[in-house]
Structure formats: structure tokens, C-alpha cells
C-alpha positions as CSV (number, residue, x, y, z in Angstrom):
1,X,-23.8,-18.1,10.3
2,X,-27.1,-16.5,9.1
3,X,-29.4,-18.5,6.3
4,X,-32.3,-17.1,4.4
5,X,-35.0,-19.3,3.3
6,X,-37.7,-18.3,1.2
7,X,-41.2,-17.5,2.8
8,X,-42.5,-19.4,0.5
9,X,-40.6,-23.4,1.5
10,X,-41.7,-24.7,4.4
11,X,-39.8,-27.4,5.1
12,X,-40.3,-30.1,7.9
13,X,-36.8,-29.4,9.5
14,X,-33.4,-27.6,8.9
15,X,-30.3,-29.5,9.3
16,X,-27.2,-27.7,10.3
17,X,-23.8,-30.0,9.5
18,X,-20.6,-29.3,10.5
19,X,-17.2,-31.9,9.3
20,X,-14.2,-29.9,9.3
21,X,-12.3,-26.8,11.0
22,X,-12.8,-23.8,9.2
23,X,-10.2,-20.5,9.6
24,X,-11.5,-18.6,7.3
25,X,-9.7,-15.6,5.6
26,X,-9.5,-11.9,7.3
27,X,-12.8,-10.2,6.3
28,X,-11.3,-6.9,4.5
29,X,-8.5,-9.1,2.5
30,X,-10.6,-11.7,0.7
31,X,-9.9,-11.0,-3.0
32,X,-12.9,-10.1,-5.0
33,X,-15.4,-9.6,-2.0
34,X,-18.3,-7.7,-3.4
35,X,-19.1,-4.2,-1.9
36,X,-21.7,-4.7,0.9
37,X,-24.6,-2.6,0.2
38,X,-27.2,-3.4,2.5
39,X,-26.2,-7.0,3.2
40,X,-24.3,-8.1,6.3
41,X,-21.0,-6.7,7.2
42,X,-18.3,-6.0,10.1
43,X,-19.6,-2.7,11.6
44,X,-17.3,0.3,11.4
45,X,-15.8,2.4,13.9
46,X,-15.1,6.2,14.2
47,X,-12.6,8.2,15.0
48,X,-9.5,5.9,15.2
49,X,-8.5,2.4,14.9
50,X,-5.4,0.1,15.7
51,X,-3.7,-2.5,13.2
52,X,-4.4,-5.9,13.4
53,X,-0.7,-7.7,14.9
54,X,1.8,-7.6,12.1
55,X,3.0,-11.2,10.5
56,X,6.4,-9.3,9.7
57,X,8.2,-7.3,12.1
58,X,8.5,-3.6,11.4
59,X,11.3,-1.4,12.3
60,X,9.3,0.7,14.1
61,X,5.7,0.9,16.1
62,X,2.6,1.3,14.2
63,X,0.2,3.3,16.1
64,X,-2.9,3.8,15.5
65,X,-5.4,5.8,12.2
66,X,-6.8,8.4,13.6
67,X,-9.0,11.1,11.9
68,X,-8.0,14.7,13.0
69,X,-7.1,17.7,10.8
70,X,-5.2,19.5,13.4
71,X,-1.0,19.5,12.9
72,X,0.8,15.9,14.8
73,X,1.1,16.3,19.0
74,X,-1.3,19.5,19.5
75,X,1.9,21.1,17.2
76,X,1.1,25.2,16.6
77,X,3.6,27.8,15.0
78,X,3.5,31.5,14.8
79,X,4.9,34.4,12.5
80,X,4.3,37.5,10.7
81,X,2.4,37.9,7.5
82,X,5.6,40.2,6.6
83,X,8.4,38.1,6.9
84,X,8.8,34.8,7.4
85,X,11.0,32.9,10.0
86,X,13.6,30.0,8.5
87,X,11.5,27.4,10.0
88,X,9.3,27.9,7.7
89,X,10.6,26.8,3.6
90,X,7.5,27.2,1.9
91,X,4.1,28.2,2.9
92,X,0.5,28.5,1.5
93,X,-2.5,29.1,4.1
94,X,-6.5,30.1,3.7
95,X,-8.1,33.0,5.5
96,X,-8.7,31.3,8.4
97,X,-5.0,30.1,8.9
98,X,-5.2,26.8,7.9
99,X,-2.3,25.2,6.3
100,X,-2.6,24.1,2.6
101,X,0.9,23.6,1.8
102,X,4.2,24.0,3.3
103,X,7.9,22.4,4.7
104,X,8.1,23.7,8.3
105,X,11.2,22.3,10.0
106,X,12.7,24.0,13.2
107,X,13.2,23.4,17.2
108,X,9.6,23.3,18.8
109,X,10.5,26.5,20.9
110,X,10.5,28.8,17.9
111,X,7.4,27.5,17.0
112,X,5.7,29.7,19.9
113,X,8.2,32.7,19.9
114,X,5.5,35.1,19.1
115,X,2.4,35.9,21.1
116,X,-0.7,35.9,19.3
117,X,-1.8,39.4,18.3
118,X,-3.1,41.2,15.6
119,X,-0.6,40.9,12.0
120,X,0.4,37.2,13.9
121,X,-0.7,34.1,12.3
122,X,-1.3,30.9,14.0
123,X,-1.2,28.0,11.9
124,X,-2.5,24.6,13.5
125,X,-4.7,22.7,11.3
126,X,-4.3,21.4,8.1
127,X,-6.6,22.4,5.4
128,X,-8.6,20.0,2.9
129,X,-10.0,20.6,-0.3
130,X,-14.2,20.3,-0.3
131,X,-15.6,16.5,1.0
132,X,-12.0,15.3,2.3
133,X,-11.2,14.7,5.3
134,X,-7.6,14.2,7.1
135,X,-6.2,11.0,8.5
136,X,-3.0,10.3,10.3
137,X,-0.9,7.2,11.0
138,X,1.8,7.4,13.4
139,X,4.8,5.6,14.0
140,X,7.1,5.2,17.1
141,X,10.8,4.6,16.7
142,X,13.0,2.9,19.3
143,X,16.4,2.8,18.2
144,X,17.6,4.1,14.8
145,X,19.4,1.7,13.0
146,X,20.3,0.4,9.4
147,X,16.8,-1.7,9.1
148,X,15.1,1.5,9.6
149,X,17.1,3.5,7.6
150,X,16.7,1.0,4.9
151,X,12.8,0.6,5.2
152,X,12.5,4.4,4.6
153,X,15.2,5.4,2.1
154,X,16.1,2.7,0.1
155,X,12.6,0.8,-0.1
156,X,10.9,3.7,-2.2
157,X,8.4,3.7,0.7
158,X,5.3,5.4,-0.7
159,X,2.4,5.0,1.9
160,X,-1.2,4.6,0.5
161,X,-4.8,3.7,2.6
162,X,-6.9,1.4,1.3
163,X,-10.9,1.8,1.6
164,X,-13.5,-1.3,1.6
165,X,-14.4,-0.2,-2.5
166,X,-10.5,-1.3,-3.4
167,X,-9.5,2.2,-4.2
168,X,-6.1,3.5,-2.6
169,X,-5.3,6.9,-1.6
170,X,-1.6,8.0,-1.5
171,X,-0.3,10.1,1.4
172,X,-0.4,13.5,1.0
173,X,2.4,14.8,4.0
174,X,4.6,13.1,5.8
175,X,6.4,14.6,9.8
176,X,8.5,13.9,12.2
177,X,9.8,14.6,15.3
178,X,13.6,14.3,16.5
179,X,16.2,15.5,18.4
180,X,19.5,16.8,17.5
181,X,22.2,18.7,19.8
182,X,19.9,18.4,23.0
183,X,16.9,20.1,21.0
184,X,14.0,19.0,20.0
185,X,12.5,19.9,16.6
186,X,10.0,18.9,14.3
187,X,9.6,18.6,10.4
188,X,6.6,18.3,8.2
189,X,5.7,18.4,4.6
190,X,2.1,18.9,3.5
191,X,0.5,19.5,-0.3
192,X,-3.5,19.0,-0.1
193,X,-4.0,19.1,-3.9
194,X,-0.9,17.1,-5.1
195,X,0.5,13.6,-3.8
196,X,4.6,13.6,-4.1
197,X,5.6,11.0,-6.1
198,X,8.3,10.2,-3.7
199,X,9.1,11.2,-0.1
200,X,10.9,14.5,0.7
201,X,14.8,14.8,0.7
202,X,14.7,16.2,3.7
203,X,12.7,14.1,5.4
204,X,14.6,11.0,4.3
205,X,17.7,12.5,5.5
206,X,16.3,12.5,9.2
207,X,16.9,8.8,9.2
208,X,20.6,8.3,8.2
209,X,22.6,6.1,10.7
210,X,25.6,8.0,10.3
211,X,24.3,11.1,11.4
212,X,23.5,12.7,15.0
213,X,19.7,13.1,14.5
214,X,18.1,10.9,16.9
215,X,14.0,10.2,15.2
216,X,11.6,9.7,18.2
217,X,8.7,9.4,15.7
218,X,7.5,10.0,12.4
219,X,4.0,10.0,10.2
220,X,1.8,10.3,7.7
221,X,-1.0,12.0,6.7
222,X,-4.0,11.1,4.0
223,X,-6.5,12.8,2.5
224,X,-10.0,10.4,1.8
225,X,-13.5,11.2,1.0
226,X,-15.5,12.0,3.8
227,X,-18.7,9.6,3.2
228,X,-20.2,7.5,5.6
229,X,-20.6,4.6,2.6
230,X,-16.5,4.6,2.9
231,X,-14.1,2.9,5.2
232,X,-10.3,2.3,5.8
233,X,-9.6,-1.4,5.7
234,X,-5.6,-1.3,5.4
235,X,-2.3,0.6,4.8
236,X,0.1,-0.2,2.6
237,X,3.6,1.2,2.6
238,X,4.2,-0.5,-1.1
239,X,7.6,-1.7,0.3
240,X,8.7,-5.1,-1.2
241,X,8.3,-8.3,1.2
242,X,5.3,-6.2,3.3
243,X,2.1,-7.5,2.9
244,X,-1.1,-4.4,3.2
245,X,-1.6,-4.3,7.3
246,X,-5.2,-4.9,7.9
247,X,-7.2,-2.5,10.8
248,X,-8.3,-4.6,13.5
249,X,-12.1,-3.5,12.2
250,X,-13.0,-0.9,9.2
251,X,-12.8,2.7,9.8
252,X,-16.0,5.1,9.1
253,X,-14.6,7.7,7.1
254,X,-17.2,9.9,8.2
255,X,-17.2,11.5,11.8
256,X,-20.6,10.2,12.9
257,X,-22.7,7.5,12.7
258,X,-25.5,7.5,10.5
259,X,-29.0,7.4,12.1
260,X,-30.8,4.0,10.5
261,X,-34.0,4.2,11.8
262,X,-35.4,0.7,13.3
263,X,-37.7,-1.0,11.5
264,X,-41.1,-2.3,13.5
265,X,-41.1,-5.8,14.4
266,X,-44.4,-7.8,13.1
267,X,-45.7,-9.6,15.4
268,X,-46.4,-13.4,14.2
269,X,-49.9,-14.9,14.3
């Protein structure tokens, strides 16, 4: 604990007093804490961040937030400005081939079909509109079963990350990767300028237990200012019974630290 006392008091001594055993409340879930500006707070970190342990079981493993724009697992796909291949349902790119909206759902190995040449595009980042930046959560599956099937479909799971200000930012794509027949393919949804209001059909339809899709491991991806006054404290999956998980410390959403120049030291008389 740090104590400020006025320059002004000087008192003869300072007594410190301690009679019971405090456990005080998680940092970033204290109802009502004021925004920190300037005063003492849990430093940030960049780049990525785990989850605090769980107090309910999930059906699946939470990994960890990470801040990267390019597509899940190094992921690229190729195809001619001139026709498009059936992997890809819907498509909207910028000049410099980054995806700002689209369904892409094929085998991995089609992906890469085509060289890269001239009248070729190579989509493997995802676009943002101006001062946003993109964050992914990813989540491991083990088995599928009914619980998970259940978590996804019939709990209206709508994923949202919460900053240290309170506000919440929906997801704004969702992926997946999974196997079916011996192959391995991989789906994705992404809109940068609208949030769906629920998740795809078609990605909920991955999870069905009666089916012969085998899900090795899905996502999410958010969109949040990109401000080093910002961080992500939580996510939320707004399922019924779950309680906001809480990252083990606050996550910068900018990409660097900001230089705080150190202030001189006065030397006492």
C-alpha cells in the first residue's frame, strides 16, 4: 500500500495497523472503479495476454488475446480477379489485398492452388477501418460433444471484449478449423464495418454432434480502438451462467509502449 501525506503535516510518527485478512476483489472487476488517469494502476502488457483460470469449466480451451491482423494459423488463399473459386461465398478486398469482408470456407490445399503471379490475388490480412486495430481469441477443442454443441448454438453465444473504460466491443468474424472425410478445411466469416447480430449458420453448423465434422479449433476476431489510453480487461461470451473471464493483466491496445519521460529526482537537504 502507498499513502500520501501532505507536505504540509508533519507528524511525529506514522502508524501502520493491520487486524484482519484482506482478499480483496480482482482489480479489473471491481464495480464502479474510476478510470485511472495518472494515478496508480496494474501496468499493461502488449501484444498478447492469457485468461486468468476459469471458476466454471468451459467446453473448450481458451487460449490466449492476441493482437495481429493477419488471417488465424499464418492462413493465405489465392484466386483470380476473374472468377472466383467455391471456397470463396462472398468477397470484398482493398487495393492492397486485404480482406474487408467475406465467407471463405474450403480444404486448406485449395487455398494455395495458384502461384502468385500477376492477375493472382493473395489475400492474408484482414483489413480495419481507420484507428482500429485487430484482436484474436482462440479456442482449442478436444472432443466434440453435446456441452459444446450446446455452448455455441443453443446459448446465443455473442462474444464481446471489454476495455478498462467499461465499454464492450462485439466480435466482428468468427473461424474455424476442422476436419471432415480425412481433409482438413477451414471456415471464416469477417465484416469490418458491421457486427452480426448473431453467429453464422454455417459456422454453427460445424459443431453438430450428429454430424461427421470433427472441430479442432475455432475463434474470434474483434475490432477495438487502437489508443495507448485503452486496454482489454475481459471477454465475455454473454452466455447465461458464465461470468466475463478476466485477463491475467490488462492488454495495451496499442502496439507499443508509450515513452514517459522520467522525471528528475530532487535531492533532499
Amino acid at each position: 500500500w502507498i499513502y500520501r501525506i501532505s507536505s504540509d503535516d508533519k507528524p511525529s510518527y506514522v502508524v501502520f495497523r493491520r487486524t484482519a485478512k484482506a482478499s480483496p476483489p480482482r482489480w479489473h472487476l471491481i464495480e464502479g472503479l474510476p478510470i485511472a488517469d495518472g494515478a496508480l494502476s496494474v501496468q499493461p502488457v502488449y501484444g498478447k495476454v492469457a485468461f486468468a483460470p476459469v471458476k466454471k469449466p468451459l467446453p473448450f480451451t481458451l487460449g490466449n488475446v492476441v493482437r495481429d491482423d493477419r488471417l488465424p494459423k499464418g492462413i493465405l488463399f489465392r484466386f483470380r480477379e476473374d472468377s472466383l473459386p467455391p471456397f470463396i461465398k462472398e468477397i470484398e478486398y482493398s487495393r492492397d489485398n486485404r480482406l474487408k469482408r467475406g465467407i471463405i470456407q474450403g480444404t486448406i490445399k485449395e487455398f494455395k492452388r495458384l502461384h502468385a503471379r500477376r492477375g493472382i490475388r493473395t489475400i492474408s490480412y484482414f483489413n480495419t477501418p481507420s484507428g482500429e486495430a485487430v484482436y484474436q481469441v482462440s479456442c482449442k477443442v478436444t472432443s466434440t460433444n453435446k456441452n459444446l454443441e450446446r455452448f455455441v448454438t443453443q446459448m446465443q453465444m455473442l462474444p464481446k471484449v471489454m476495455l478498462d473504460n467499461r465499454d464492450q466491443y462485439p466480435f466482428r468474424g468468427v473461424y474455424a478449423f476442422y476436419r471432415l472425410s480425412g481433409k482438413r478445411y477451414f471456415y471464416l466469416y469477417y465484416d469490418m464495418n458491421n457486427p452480426p447480430k448473431d453467429l453464422p449458420e454455417d459456422f454453427i453448423a460445424l459443431f453438430s454432434p450428429e454430424g461427421q465434422i470433427e472441430v479442432e479449433e475455432f475463434g474470434f476476431i474483434f475490432l477495438v480502438p487502437s489508443t495507448p489510453d485503452r486496454s482489454i480487461i475481459s471477454l465475455n461470451f454473454s452466455v447465461p451462467g458464465y461470468e466475463p473471464l478476466p485477463t491475467e493483466k490488462p492488454l495495451s491496445c496499442s502496439s507499443r509502449r508509450r515513452y514517459r519521460p522520467r522525471r528528475p529526482i530532487r535531492e533532499r537537504g
